[in-house]
C-alpha positions in Angstrom: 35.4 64.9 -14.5 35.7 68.0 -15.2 34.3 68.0 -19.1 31.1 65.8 -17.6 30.3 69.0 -14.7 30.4 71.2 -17.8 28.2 69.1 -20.0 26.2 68.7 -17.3 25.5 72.7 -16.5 25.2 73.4 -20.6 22.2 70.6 -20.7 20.5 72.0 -17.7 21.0 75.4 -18.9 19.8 74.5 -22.5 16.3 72.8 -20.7 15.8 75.9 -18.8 16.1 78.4 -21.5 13.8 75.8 -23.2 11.2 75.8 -20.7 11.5 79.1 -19.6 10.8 79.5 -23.7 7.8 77.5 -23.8 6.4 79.2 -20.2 6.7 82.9 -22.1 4.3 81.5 -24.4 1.6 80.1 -22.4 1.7 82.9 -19.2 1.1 85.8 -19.2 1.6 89.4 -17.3 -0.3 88.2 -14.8 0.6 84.9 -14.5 -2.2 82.9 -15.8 -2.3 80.2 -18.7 -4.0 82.3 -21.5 -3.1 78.9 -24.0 -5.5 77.0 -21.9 -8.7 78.4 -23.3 -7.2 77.6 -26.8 -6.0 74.4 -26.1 -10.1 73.7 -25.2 -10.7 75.5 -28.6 -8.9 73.2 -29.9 -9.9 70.1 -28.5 -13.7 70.6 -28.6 -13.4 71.3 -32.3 -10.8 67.8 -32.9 -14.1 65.8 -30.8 -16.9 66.8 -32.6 -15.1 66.9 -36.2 -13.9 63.3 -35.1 -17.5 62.4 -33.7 -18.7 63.9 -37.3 -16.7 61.4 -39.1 -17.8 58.5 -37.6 -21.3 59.9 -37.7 -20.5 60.2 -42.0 -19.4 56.5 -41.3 -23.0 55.3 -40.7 -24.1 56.2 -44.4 -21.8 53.0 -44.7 -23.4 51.2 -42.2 -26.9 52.2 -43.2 -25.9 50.7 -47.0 -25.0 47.4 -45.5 -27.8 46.8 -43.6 -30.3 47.7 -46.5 -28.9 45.9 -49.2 -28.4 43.1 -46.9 -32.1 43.0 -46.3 -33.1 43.7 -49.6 -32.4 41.2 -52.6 -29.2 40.8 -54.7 -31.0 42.3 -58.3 -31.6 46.1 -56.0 -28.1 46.2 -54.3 -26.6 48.6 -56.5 -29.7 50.8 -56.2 -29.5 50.6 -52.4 -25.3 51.7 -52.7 -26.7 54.5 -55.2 -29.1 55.8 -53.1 -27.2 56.6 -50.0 -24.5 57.7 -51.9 -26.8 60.8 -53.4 -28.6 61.4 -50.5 -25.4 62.3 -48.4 -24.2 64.1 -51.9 -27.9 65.6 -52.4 -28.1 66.6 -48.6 -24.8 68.4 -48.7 -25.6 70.9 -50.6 -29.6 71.5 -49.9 -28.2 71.7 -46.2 -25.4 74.0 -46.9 -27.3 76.2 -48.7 -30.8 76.6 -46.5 -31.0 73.9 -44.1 -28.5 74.9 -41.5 -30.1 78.6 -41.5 -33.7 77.1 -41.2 -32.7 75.0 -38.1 -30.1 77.1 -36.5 -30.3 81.0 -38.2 -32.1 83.5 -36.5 -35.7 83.6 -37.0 -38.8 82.6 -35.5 -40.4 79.9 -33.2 -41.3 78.2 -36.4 -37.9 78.4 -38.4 -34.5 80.0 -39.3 -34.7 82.6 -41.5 -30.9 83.9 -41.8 -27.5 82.5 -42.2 -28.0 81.5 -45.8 -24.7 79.4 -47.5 -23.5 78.7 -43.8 -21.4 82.4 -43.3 -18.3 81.5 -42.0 -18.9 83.0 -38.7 -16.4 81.5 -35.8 -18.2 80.1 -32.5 -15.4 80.6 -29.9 -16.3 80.4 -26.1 -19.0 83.8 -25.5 -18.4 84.7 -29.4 -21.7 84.0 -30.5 -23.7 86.5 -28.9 -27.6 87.0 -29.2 -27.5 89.4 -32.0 -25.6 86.3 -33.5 -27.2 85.2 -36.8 -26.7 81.8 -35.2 -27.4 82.5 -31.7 -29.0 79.1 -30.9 -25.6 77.6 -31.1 -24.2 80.3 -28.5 -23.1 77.6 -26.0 -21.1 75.7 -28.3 -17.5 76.3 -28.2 -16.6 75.5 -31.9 -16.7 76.7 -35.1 -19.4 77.5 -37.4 -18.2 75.3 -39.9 -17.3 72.4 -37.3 -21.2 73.0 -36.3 -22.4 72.7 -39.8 -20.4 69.3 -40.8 -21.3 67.8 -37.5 -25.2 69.1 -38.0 -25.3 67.6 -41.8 -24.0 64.1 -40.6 -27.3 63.9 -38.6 -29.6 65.6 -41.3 -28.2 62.7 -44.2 -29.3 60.5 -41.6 -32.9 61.3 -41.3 -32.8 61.3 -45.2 -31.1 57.2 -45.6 -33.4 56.3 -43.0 -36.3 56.8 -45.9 -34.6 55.1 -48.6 -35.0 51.7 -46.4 -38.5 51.7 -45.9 -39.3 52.7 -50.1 -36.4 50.3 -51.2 -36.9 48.5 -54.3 -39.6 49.9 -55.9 -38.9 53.3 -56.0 -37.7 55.6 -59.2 -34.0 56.8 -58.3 -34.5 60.2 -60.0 -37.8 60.5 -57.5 -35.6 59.9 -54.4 -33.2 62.4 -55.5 -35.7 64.7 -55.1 -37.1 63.8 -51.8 -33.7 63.8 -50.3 -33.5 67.5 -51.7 -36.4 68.5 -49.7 -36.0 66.5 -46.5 -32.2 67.5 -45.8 -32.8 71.2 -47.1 -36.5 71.9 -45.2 -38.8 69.0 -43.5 -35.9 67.7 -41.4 -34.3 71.4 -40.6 -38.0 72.5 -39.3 -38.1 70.2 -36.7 -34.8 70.7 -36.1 -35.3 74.4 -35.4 -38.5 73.8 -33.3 -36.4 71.5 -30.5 -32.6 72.8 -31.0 -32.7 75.7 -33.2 -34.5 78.2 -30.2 -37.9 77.2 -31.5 -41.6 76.6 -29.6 -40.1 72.9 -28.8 -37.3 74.2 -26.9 -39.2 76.5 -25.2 -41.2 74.8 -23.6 -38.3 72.5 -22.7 -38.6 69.7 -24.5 -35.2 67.0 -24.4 -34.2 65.2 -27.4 -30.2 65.8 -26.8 -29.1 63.4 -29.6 -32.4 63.4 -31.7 -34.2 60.5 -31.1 -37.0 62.6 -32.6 -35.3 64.9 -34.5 -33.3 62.9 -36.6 -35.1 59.4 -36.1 -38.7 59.4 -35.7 -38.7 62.1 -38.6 -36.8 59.9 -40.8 -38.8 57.0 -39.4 -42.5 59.0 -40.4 -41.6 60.7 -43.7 -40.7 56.6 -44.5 -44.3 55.7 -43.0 -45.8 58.1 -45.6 -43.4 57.0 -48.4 -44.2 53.2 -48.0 -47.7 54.0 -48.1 -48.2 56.5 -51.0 -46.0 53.6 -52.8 -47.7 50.8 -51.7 -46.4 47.2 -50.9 -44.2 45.2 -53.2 -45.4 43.0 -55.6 -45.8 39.4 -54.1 -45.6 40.8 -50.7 -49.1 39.9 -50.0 -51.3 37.1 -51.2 -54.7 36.7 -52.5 -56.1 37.3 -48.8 -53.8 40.1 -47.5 -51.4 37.9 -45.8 -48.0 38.5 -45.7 -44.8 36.5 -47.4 -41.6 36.5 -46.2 -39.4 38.4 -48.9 -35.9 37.6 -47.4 -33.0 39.4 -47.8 -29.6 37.9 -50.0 -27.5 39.0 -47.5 -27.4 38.7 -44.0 -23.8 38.9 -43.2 -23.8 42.1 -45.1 -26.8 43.2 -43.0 -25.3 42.5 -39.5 -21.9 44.3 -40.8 -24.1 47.1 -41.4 -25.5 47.1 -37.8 -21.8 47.0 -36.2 -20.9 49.6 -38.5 -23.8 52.0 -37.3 -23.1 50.7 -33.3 -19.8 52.2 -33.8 -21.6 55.2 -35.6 -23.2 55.8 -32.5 -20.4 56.3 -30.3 -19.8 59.3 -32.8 -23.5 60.3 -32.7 -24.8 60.4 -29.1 -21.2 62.0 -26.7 -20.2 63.7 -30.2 -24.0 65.9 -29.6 -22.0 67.2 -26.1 -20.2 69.3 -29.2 -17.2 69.6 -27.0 -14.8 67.3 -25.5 -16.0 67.1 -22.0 -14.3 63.5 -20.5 -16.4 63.1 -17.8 -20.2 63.8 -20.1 -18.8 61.8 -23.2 -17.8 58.9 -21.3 -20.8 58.7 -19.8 -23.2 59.3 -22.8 -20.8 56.4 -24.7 -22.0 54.0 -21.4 -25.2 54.5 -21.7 -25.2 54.2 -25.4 -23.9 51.0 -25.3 -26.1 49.6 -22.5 -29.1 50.5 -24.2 -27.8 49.1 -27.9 -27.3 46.1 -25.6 -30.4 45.3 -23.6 -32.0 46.0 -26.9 -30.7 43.7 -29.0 -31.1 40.9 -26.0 -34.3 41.9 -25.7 -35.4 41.9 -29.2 -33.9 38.7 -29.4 -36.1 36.9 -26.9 -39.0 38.6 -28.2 -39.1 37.1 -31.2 -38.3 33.9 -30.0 -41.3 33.9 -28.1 -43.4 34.9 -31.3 -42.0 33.2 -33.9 -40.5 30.4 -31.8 -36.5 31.1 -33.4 -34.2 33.6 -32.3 -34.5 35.6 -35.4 -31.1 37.1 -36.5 -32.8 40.2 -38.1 -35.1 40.6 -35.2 -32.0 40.8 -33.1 -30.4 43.1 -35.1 -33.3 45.3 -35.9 -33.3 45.2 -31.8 -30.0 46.4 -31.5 -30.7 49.7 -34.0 -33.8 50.1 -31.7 -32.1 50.4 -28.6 -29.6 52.8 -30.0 -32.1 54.4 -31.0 -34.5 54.9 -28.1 -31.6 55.9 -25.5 -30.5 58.9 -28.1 -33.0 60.9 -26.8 -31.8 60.5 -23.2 -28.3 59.5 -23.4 -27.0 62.5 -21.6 -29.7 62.8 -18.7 -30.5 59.3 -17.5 -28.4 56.6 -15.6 -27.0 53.8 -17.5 -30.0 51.4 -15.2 -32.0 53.1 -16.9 -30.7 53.4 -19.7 -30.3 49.3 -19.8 -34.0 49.6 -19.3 -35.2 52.0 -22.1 -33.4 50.4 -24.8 -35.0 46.9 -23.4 -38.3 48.5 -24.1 -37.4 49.4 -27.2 -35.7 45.6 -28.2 -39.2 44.7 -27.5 -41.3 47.5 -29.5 -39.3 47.1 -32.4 -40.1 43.4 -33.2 -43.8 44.1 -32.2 -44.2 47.2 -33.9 -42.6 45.2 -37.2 -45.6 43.0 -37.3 -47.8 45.0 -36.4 -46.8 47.1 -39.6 -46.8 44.1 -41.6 -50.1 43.3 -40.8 -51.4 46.9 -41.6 -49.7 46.0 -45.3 -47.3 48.6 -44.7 -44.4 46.8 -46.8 -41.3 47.8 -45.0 -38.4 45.8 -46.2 -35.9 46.8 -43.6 -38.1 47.8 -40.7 -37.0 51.7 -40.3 -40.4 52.8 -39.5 -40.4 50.7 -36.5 -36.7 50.7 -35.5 -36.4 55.1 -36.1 -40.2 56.4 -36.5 -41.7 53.7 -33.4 -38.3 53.6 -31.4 -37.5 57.1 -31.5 -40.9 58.0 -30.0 -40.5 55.5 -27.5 -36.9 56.6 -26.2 -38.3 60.4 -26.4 -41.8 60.0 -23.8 -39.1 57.8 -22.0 -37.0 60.9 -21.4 -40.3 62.0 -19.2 -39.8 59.2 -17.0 -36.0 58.6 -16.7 -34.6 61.6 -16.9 -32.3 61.9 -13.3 -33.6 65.3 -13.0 -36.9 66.1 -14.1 -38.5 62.8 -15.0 -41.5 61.2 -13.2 -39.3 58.5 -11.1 -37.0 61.2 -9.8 -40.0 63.0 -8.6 -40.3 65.1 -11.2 -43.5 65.5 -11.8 -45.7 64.9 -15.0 -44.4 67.9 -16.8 -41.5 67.2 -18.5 -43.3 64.3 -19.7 -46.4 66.0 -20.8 -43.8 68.4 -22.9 -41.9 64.8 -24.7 -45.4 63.3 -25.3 -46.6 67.1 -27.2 -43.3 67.1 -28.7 -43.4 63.8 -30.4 -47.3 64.5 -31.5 -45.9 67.8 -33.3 -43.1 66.0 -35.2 -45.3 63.0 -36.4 -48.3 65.2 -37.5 -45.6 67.4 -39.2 -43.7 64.7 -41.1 -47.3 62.9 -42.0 -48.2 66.0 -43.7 -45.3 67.3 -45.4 -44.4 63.8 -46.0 -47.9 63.0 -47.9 -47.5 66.2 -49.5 -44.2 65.5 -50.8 -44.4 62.1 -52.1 -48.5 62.4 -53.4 -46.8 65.6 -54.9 -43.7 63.7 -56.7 -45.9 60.6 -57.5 -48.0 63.2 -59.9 -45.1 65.5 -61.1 -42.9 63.3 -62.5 -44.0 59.1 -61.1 -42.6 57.5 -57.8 -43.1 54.0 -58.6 -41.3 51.9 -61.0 -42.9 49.7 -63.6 -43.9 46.3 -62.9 -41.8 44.9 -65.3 -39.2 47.4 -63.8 -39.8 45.9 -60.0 -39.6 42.5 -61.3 -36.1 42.7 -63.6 -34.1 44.8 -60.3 -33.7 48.3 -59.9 -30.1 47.7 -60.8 -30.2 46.7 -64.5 -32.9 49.1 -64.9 -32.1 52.2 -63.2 -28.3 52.4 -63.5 -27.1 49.2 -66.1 -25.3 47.5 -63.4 -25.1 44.1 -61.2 -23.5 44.0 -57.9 -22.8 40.3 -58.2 -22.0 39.7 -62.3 -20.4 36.7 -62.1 -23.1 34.9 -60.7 -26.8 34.4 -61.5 -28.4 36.9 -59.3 -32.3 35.2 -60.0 -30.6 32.7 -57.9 -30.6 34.8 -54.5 -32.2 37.3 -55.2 
């Protein structure tokens, strides 16, 4: 009895000096918990280096669904191409794109903070005279910033490669995705986040269904049409054939993959870990992704009298899409709503490009250029604050609408400039005999399928 009171008082003793350890630590003189301001630190800068990753994840996802809906003889070309243009975008972005969107400047652009200085965002750090000042409210690290920043800028870059697939020259995509990652996406990225004209007139794109979508979206309207339609797209009259895709499997992978991207992309733009705002964003993410592929579903059906699989899919992307724009300021009715709208844009905005002989093989223009622009004048109207059905008024709207009109006349010209410019510097097209062999033997000597005939399904 005795030996068990003494073990006893040596354990409790033992946990006391322990704890009374651990408390000198985290309190100081005064009593207060100085480690909980680090222990935010901490796990804002864990959120958005997770949300980052699973952002980096949707280059994956965005390589399914394009070789999916392209044929078997271009699949390697597809893998290729968003392999350099997170690669190629790494670098342009590290070196001047972060600075042009987010470095001290102008309304119009950055114009400091070249090579990313390793400058440390902790709560208050990043003071006005900050070189990036725009990022003041964030709580993380510079570098944390950057990574998560250059997830979204490879985006807008892979969403072109869709829209120009397989007929394009790979060396004349490397150099596009040079340029869009290191100055055409950064612009717009500095007018509506970076503490440029966008922003201050209040524009909302919290996620970027502008910034990162519709630009993407519009450079790859200008790219399909300096290139032109694929050969056999359209016959004798201008009407269109189906060219369908070898793998569709692969292609609906791709669209989980990029669902679950999202959930990384829309609460990781809160750029900190704040439960109640990411759990909300991540509803109405996934409402909207929902209704839109419902939506998109029973369009189609409608039109083409089948429940089209890629429709549905395409419908899916669309409703992600449209609610990034508004994922952090609307309810999740609404947000059921917009992403609805956009299930049903998408699939009519697909034919309508078709019929303009705009030859988009995976629909991007419509799910990122249309959709975006849809989810972004929707902000005007939904928003819980300031939107038309909260009583509002029309201005919030009337800034979304000016927004969206300065990004698309921006990317058209840029975007024609680029590509006319690239078309006579060095070619953008491949040969016919190129286009009708597969970008895969003849750009880079290779088969994704070599054991089987790939004339066969492609």
């Amino acid at each position: 009895m005795k030996r068990k009171v003494i073990i006893t008082v040596f354990v409790l003793t033992c946990l006391l000096s322990l704890n009374a350890f651990a408390l000198n630590g985290l309190i100081d003189d005064e009593g207060t918990l100085k480690k909980v301001e680090d222990s935010k630190y901490m796990g804002d800068t864990l959120w958005v280096l997770v949300a980052a990753f699973l952002v980096f994840f949707m280059q994956a996802g965005f390589a399914m669904v394009e070789s999916g809906f392209t044929r078997a003889k271009n699949a390697v070309n597809i893998l290729m191409k968003n392999l350099m243009d997170f690669s190629m975008g790494s670098i342009a972005y590290w070196a001047i794109g972060f600075a042009i969107m987010f470095g001290a400047g102008n309304a119009f652009m950055g114009t400091s903070g070249w090579f990313v200085p390793s400058q440390t965002l902790t709560e208050g750090a990043a003071a006005s005279t900050s070189v990036f000042s725009a990022l003041e409210w964030s709580s993380v690290p510079t570098y944390a910033a950057w990574l998560f920043q250059l997830v979204f800028a490879a985006t807008a870059a892979t969403i072109v490669s869709g829209a120009m697939a397989e007929r394009t020259q790979f060396k004349s995509y490397l150099i596009y995705s040079l340029f869009i990652t290191g100055i055409i996406y950064p612009v717009v990225g500095h007018w509506i986040w970076g503490g440029g004209w966008l922003q201050n007139m209040g524009m909302s794109d919290f996620a970027g269904s502008t910034v990162v979508h519709s630009t993407g979206g519009w450079l790859a309207l200008t790219g399909a049409i300096v290139l032109g339609p694929r050969m056999g797209k359209y016959d004798s009259d201008g009407n269109p054939r189906p060219i369908a895709g070898h793998n569709l499997p692969l292609a609906a992978l791709g669209v989980f993959i990029l669902w679950l991207g999202w959930f990384g992309f829309n609460p990781g733009s809160q750029m900190g870990a704040d439960a109640a705002e990411i759990s909300s964003i991540a509803i109405t993410t996934n409402l909207a992704a929902a209704a839109g592929a419902i939506l998109a579903m029973i369009t189609a059906w409608i039109i083409l009298g089948k429940p089209d699989a890629g429709m549905a899919l395409n419908g899916a992307l669309a409703g992600l899409v449209a609610i990034t724009a508004g994922c952090a300021s609307v309810t999740p009715t609404s947000a059921a709503i917009i992403g609805a709208l956009g299930g049903i844009v998408v699939v009519l905005s697909v034919l309508l490009f078709e019929k303009l002989r705009i030859d988009d093989p995976v629909g991007a223009i419509s799910v990122h250029g249309t959709c975006g622009a849809l989810g972004t004048i929707l902000v005007g109207f939904f928003d819980s604050s300031n939107g038309v059905f909260a009583g509002g008024g029309f201005g919030l709207l009337g800034t979304q609408i000016v927004g969206v009109l300065a990004v698309l006349v921006w990317c058209l010209v840029t975007g024609f400039i680029l590509f006319y410019g690239i078309k006579a510097a060095t070619g953008l097209r491949v040969t016919e005999e190129e286009e009708q062999a597969g970008l895969d033997y003849e750009e880079h000597g290779a088969s994704a399928y070599p054991d089987f005939n790939v004339s066969a399904i492609r």
